[in-house]
C-alpha positions as CSV (number, residue, x, y, z in Angstrom):
1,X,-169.9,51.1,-65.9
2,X,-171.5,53.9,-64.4
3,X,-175.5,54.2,-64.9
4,X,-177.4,57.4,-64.4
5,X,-181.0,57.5,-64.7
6,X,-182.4,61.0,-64.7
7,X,-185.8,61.9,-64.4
8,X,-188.5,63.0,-61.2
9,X,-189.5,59.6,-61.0
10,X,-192.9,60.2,-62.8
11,X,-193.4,56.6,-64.3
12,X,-191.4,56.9,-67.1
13,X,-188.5,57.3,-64.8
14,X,-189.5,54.0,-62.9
15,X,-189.9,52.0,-66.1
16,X,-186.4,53.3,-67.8
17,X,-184.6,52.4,-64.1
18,X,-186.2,49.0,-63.6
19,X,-186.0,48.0,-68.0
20,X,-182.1,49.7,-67.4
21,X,-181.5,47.3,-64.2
22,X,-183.1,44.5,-66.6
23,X,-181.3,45.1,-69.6
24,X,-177.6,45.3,-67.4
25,X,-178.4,42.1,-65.2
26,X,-178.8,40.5,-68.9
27,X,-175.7,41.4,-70.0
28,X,-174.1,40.2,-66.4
29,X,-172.1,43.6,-66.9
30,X,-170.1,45.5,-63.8
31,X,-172.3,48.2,-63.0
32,X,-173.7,50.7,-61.0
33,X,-176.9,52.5,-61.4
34,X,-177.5,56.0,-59.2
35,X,-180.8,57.9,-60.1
36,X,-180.7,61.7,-60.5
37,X,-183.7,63.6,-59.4
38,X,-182.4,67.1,-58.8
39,X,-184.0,69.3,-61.5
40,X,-180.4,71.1,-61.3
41,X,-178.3,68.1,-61.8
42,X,-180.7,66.9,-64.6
43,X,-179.9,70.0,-66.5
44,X,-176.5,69.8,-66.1
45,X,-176.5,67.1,-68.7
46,X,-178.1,69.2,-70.8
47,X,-180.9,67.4,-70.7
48,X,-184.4,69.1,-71.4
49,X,-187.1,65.9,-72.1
50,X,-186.9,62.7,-69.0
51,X,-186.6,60.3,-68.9
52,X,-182.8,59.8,-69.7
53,X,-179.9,57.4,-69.4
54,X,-176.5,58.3,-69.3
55,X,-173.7,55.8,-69.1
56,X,-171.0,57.1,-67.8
57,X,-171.7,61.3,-67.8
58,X,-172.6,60.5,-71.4
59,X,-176.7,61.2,-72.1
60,X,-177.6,58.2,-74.7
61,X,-181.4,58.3,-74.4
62,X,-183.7,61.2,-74.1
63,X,-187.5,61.5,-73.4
64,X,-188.3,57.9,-73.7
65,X,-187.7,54.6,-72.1
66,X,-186.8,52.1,-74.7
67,X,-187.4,48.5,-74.2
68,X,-185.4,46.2,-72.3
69,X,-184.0,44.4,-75.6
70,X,-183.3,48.1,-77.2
71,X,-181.3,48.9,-73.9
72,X,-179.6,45.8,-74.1
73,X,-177.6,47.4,-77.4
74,X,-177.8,50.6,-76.1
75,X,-175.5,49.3,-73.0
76,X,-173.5,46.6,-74.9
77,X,-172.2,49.6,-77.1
78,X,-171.5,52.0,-74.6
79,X,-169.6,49.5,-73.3
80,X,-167.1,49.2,-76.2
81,X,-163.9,51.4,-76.2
């Protein structure tokens, strides 16, 4: 599972990546996280508000940086065919 954190790394940013790195270590799940700063790469998502999480290319959170618990179901179902 691929893990993309996208923000400027204001500390929203820092708390979504290290709740993210939390909430996978948790689940003992096959990842890898990579952190996107690059306004232009950010946008190529399509995403407008950071924070963000995408798993896999696919954005699932916007704007926020949900708790460790709420990211725990966040990546448990992204990881489901």
């Amino acid at each position: 599972m691929k893990i993309q954190i996208l923000g400027t790394g204001c500390a929203k940013c820092t708390k979504l990546a290290a709740s993210t790195a939390a909430a996978a270590a948790a689940l003992d799940l096959d990842h890898e996280i990579e952190k996107i700063t690059d306004i232009g790469r950010i946008t190529e998502f399509g995403v407008m508000l950071t924070p963000a999480l995408a798993v896999d290319g696919t954005v699932l959170v916007t704007g926020r940086a949900p708790s460790v618990d709420e990211l725990k179901e966040i990546l448990r179902r992204a990881g489901k065919p």
